[in-house]
N, C-alpha and C positions, 0 to 999 in steps of 0.2 A: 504494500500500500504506500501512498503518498502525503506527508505530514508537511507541508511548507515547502515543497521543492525537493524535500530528501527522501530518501528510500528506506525505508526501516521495516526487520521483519519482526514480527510478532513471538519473541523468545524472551524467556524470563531475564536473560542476559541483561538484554538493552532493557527492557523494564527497568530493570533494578537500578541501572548505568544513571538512565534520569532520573529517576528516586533518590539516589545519591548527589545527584548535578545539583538537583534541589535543595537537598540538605547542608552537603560540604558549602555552599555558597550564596547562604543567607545573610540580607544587608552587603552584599559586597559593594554595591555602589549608593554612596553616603551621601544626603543630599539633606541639608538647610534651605531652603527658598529665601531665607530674609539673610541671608550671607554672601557673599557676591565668591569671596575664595570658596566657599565651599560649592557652589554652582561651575562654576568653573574646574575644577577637578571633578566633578562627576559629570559635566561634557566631556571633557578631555576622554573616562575613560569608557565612555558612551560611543563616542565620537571613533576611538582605535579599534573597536570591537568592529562597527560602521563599514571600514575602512579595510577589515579582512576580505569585504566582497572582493574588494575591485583590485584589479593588477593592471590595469590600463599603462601602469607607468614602467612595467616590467620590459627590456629590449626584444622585442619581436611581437608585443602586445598591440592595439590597439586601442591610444588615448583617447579616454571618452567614453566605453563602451563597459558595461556591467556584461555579466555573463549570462546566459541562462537559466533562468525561466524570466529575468527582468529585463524591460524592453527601454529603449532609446532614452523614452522620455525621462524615466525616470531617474537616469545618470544625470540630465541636465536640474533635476530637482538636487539630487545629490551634491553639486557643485553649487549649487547657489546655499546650499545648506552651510556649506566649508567655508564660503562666503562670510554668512554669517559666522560663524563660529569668529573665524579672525576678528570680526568687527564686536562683536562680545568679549572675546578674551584676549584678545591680542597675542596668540599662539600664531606664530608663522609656518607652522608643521607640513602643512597642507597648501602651501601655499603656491607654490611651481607648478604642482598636479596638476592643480584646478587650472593655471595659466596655462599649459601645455593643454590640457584636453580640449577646454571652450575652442582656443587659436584652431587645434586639430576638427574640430569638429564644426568652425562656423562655417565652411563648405566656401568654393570659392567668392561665392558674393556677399558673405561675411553673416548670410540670414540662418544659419544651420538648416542648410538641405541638402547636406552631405550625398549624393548620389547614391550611395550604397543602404541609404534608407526609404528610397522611392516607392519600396513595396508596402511600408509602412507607414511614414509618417501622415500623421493629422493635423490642422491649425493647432491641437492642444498640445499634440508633441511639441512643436514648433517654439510656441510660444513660452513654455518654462524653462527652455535654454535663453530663450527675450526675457523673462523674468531676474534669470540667474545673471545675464549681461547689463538688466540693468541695476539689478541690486550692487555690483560691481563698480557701476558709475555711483551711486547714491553713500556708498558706503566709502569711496573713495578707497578703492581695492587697489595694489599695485599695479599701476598701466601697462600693457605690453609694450615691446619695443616699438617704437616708431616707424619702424616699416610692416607693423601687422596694422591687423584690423583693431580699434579700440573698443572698448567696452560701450562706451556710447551710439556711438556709429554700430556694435551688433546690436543693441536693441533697437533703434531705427529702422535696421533693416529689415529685421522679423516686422514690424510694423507696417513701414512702407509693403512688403509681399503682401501679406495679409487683406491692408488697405484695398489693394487690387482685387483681393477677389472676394471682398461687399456684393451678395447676391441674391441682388432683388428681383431674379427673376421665377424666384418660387418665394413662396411666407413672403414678400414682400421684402427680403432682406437677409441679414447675418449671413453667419459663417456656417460652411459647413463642416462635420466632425474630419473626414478627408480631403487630403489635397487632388489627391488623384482617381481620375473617376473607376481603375480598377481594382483600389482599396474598400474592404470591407467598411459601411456607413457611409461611404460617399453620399448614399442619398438622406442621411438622417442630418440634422439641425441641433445640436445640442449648447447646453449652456453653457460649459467648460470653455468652449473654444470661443465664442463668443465675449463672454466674463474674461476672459483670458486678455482678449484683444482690448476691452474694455479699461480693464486695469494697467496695462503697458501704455495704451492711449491716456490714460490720466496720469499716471507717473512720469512719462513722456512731459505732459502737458507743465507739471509741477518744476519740473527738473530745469527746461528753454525755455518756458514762459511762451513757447508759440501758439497763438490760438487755434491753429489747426487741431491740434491733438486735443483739446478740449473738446471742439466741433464736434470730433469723432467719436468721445466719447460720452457726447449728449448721446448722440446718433446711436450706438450700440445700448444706450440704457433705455432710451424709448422704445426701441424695436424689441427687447428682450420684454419689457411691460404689453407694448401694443399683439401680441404674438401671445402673448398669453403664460413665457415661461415665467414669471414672476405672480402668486398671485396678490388681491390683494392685502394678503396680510405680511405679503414679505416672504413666502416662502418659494423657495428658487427648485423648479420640477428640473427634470434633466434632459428631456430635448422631445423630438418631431421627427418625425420622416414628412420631408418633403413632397411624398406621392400621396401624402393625404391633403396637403399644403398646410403643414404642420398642427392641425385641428386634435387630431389623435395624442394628445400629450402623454409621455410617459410622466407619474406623476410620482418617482421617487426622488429623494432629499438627499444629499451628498453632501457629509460635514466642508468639502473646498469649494462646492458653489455658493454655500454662503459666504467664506471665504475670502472667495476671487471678488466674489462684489462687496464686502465691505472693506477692503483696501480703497479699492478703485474710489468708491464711493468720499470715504475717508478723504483720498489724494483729491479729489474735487473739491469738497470741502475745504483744503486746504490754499488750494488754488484761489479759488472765487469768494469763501466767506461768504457764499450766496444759504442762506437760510432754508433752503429746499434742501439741500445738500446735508446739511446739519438734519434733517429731519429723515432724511433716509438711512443715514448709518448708524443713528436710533434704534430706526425698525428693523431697521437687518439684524442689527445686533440683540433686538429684544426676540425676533423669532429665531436667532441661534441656539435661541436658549436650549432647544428641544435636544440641543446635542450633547448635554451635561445634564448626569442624573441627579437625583437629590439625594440618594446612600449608597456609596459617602458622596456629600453637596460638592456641586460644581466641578464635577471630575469626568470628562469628556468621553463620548464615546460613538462609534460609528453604527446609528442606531438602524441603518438600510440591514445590515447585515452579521453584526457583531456576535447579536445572542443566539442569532441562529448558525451560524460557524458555516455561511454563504461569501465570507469573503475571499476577494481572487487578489491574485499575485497584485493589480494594483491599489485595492481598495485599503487595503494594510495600509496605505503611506497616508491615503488624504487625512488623515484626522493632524498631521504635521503640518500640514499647508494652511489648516485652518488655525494653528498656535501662532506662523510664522507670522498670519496678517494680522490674526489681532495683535500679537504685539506691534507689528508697525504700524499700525493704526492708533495707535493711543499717542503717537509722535504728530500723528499729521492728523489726528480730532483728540484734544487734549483732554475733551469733556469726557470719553470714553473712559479715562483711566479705572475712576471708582467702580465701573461696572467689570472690566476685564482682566486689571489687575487680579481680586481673589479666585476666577477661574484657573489661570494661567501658575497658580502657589499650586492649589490643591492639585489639580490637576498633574503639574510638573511633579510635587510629591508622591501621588497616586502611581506616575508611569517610572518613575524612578526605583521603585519599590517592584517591580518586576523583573527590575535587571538583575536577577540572581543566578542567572544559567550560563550553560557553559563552565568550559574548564578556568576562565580568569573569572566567573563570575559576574561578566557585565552583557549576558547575552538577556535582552529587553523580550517582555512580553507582547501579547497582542490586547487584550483586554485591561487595560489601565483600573478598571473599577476592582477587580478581583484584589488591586493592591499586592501582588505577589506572580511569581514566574505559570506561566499558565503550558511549558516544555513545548514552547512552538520557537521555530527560530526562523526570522524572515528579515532581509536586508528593509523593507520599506518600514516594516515596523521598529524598526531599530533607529531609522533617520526621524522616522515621526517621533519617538523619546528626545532624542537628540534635540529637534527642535524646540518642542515644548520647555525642555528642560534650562535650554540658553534661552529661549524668550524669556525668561526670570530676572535677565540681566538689564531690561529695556529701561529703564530708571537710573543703569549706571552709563550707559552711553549716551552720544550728540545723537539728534536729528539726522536724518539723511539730509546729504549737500544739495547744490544746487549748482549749475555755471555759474549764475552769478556771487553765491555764495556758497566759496569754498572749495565748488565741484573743479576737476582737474582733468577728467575723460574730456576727448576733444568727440567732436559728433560729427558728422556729415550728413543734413537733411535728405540726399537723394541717392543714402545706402541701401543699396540691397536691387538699384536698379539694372546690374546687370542680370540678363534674363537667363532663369532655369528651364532650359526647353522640357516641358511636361510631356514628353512624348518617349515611350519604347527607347529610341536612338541616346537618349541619355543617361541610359541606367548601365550598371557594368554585369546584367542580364536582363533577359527577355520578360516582356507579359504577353501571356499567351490567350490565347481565347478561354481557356478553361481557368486562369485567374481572375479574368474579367467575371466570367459567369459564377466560378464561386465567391467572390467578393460579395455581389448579391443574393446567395443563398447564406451567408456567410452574416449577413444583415440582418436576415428573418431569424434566424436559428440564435443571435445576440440580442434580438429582443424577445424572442420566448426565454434565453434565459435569464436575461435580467427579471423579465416577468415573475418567473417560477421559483427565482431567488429571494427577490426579494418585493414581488409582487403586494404580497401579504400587508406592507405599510402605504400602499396607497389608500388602504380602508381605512386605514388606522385615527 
């Protein structure tokens, strides 16, 4: 059978082996919330555990790339993680990695569309490598050399791409989940990718001060409302097929699309001081609430799939991505603090408290509320601890920069325009007709499973 990626057979042996992993390495990673050294040393050994996935850096490896069962996207979540870490601890550990793999990986028009991921990637792949380039610029991350691509200039570019293919010629708009029309969802609408664009568009917007990237990111928040994935109480469904002209809403809750939109949200607010803006990362943030239980209070959990152990290789990470925004959000909506603050304690204490496994003791659980190792061991659930656990720090660091103040990434408004011919001829293999056509059987069979997974909370 299959437990997280590994193979394990059913012999008292390994029984016993994690009955033991459990025991010999209780409390191994020591965590204060209201102590800044002591958060920091249990990132750190959070963070090394983390760090056993990936050998990208290894000579004849490939920089950038997680192994499998973990796909594209979520190495570039990974690296904006390391990201943060530095900008929390001021640990340079990781630091070249991360510069060697983004450089290796933003493809040659600096938007990460590396050719060897054609068969895959999505605007939401896409886009969290845009996240990770620009949290780089905000954080004021060591700049590459002067003749790569900058950190500013790659999130531009995933931008500007994206920009492009705004498509109102189904639902009236957005994004779709694929780039390529022989990629599995090409024809689905989701809010990931959308929310995604969203919030790189406001961050963008925050960072240059150009009113373009505001524009764009009125634009993707009305069509996300008018379209119906928002409803209105704030709560953000997960997307559409376009071949019903997105009417058919899949109507489950994902701990990172609330997320993705109260950054964004937040970064406008931040921006404009426009009182609408203030009034929506309110409500985003009072309907997140659904993701934090009450025993024990305020301690986070991915409630699509968590209690019923329907979670897949990616779903383990998003409850990280949703720590990583609220805490950047309490920087750019200040008013937020008192509400987000004691989640982001208990919580960080809650998920800290599961890192008892494995042989050093800091292998993280998947269940945070259990408060203890629950013998699952998965690279995305280990970066989501990680996160949560450095958001704790957000009181001991600056604001993200800005060009004007402070920021030092140089940008080039019109990156990412040399063109990625979307066609066969580009890829370093063929798509064949039988990819084509299973991509769209490939579609139907993803949303009965999403259905059957995790169906059950749309009634809820």
């Amino acid at each position: 059978m299959k437990v997280a990626g590994h193979s394990f057979r059913p012999s008292w042996a390994v029984l016993l082996t994690l009955g033991l992993a459990g025991l010999e390495s209780v409390d191994a990673v020591e965590l204060n919330v209201n102590n800044a050294d002591s958060i920091k040393s249990a990132a750190k050994d959070i963070a090394t555990n983390m760090m056993t996935y990936y050998t990208g850096m290894n000579p004849g490896d490939n920089p950038g790339n997680l192994p499998d069962p973990y796909y594209w996207w979520e190495a570039g979540a990974m690296f904006n993680s390391l990201i943060n870490y530095w900008y929390y601890t001021g640990d340079e550990t990781w630091n070249d990695i991360t510069t060697q793999a983004m450089l290796w990986q933003a493809g040659d028009n600096a938007a990460f569309m590396p050719a060897n991921q054609s068969k895959t990637e999505g605007n939401d792949d896409q886009v969290f490598w845009g996240f990770a380039a620009m949290s780089a610029a905000e954080r004021n991350f060591p700049n590459p050399p002067s003749d790569q691509p900058q950190w500013l200039e790659m999130a531009q570019a995933v931008f500007n791409t994206q920009a492009a293919r705004w498509d109102p010629a189904t639902c009236g708009g957005g994004l779709r989940w694929q780039i390529f029309t022989w990629n599995n969802g090409y024809n689905y609408k989701n809010t990931i990718s959308t929310g995604g664009f969203f919030q790189l568009a406001a961050r963008l917007a925050r960072y240059t001060g150009n009113q373009t990237y505001s524009d764009w990111a009125d634009k993707a928040w009305d069509w996300i409302t008018e379209v119906g994935f928002r409803s209105n109480e704030y709560n953000f469904w997960d997307g559409a097929s376009d071949l019903s002209d997105c009417k058919d809403i899949n109507k489950i809750e994902w701990t990172y699309n609330n997320g993705v939109f109260l950054l964004g949200a937040a970064s406008m607010y931040n921006v404009t001081e426009d009182p609408k803006w203030k009034d929506r990362v309110q409500k985003i943030l009072n309907a997140g609430e659904i993701f934090f239980v009450q025993e024990p209070p305020n301690v986070m959990y991915e409630r699509a799939c968590e209690t019923v152990n329907t979670c897949m290789v990616d779903q383990r990470s998003f409850k990280g991505y949703l720590a990583r925004w609220m805490a950047d959000t309490i920087h750019m909506a200040p008013f937020t603090h008192d509400q987000i603050m004691p989640k982001l304690r208990a919580t960080g204490q809650a998920a800290a408290k599961t890192c008892t496994g494995g042989e050093q003791g800091t292998t993280c659980g998947m269940r945070w509320t259990s408060q203890k190792w629950d013998h699952t061991k998965d690279f995305g659930q280990q970066m989501s601890v990680l996160e949560v656990v450095q958001a704790n720090l957000i009181d001991y660091v600056a604001p993200p920069v800005t060009k004007d103040h402070g920021g030092t990434s140089k940008g080039n408004p019109n990156a990412g325009g040399k063109p990625v011919n979307p066609t066969p001829d580009a890829l370093s293999y063929p798509i064949t007709t039988a990819d084509r056509a299973g991509a769209g059987i490939l579609t139907a069979l993803m949303m009965i499973t999403l259905g059957g997974s995790c169906g059950w909370l749309i009634w809820d």
